[in-house]
TIKETI-210969 format. One record per residue (C-alpha): x, y negated, z; residue in three letters. Coordinates in pm, whole numbers, padded with zeros to 5 digits, always signed. Each point is the difference from the previous one (the first is absolute). Example, Ala and Ser with C-alpha at 12.3 -4.5 7.8 and 13.67 -1.06 7.14 Angstrom:
+01230+00450+00780ala +00137-00344-00066ser 
END
This chain:
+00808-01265-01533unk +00348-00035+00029unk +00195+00263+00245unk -00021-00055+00346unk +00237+00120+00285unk -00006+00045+00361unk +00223+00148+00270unk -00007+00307+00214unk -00005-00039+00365unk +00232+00214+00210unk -00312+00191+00123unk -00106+00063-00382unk -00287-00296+00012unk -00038-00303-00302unk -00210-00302-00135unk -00194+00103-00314unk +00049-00369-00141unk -00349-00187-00040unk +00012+00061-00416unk -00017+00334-00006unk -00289+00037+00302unk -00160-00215-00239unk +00085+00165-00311unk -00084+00366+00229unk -00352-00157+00084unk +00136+00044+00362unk -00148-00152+00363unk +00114-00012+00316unk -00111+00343+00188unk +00099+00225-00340unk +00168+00290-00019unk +00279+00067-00243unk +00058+00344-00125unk +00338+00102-00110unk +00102+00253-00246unk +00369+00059-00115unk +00052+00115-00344unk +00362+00030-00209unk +00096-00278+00224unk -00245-00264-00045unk -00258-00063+00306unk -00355+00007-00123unk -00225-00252+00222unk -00357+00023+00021unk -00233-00165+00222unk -00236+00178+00212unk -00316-00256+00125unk -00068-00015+00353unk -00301+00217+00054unk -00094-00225+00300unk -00056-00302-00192unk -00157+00181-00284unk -00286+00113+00259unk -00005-00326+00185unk -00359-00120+00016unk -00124+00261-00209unk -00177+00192+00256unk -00201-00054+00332unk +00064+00291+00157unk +00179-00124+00365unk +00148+00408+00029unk +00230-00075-00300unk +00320-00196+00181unk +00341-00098-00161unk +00164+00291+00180unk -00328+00250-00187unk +00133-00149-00291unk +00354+00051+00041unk -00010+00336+00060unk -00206+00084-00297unk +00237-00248-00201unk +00300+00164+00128unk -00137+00331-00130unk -00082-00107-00315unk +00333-00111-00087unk +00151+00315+00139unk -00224+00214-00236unk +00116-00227-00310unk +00399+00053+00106unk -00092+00357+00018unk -00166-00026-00335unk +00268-00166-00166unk +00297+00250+00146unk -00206+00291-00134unk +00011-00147-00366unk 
END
């Protein structure tokens, strides 16, 4: 893949360009995690836990916003993780 650019909204927002969501294995409703090293921005993508558990269980006490929270904290513990190293 060639390199791909994109501009920087005033309020710090961008398009990832379609090539490298593709080339990322990235869908609409992923996260990105960002990590800055010696200048250059390290991308990874984070699946949406939702959509992972979509249809995968019956149980009618597990809602989005059940999942979300227990999403939210999983991420939190991995940023954790990863500024302890």
């Amino acid at each position: 893949m060639t390199n791909k650019t994109s501009k920087i909204s005033r309020k710090g927002l961008t398009t990832v360009p379609h090539e490298v969501m593709k080339a990322l294995k990235a869908e609409d409703g992923d996260y990105l995690e960002w990590e800055v090293k010696k200048g250059y921005a390290i991308v990874r993508v984070a699946k949406n836990p939702y959509k992972l558990l979509k249809g995968r269980h019956r149980d009618p006490k597990l809602t989005f916003e059940k999942v979300e929270g227990i999403a939210d904290k999983l991420v939190e513990a991995e940023i954790d993780a990863g500024n302890r190293a």
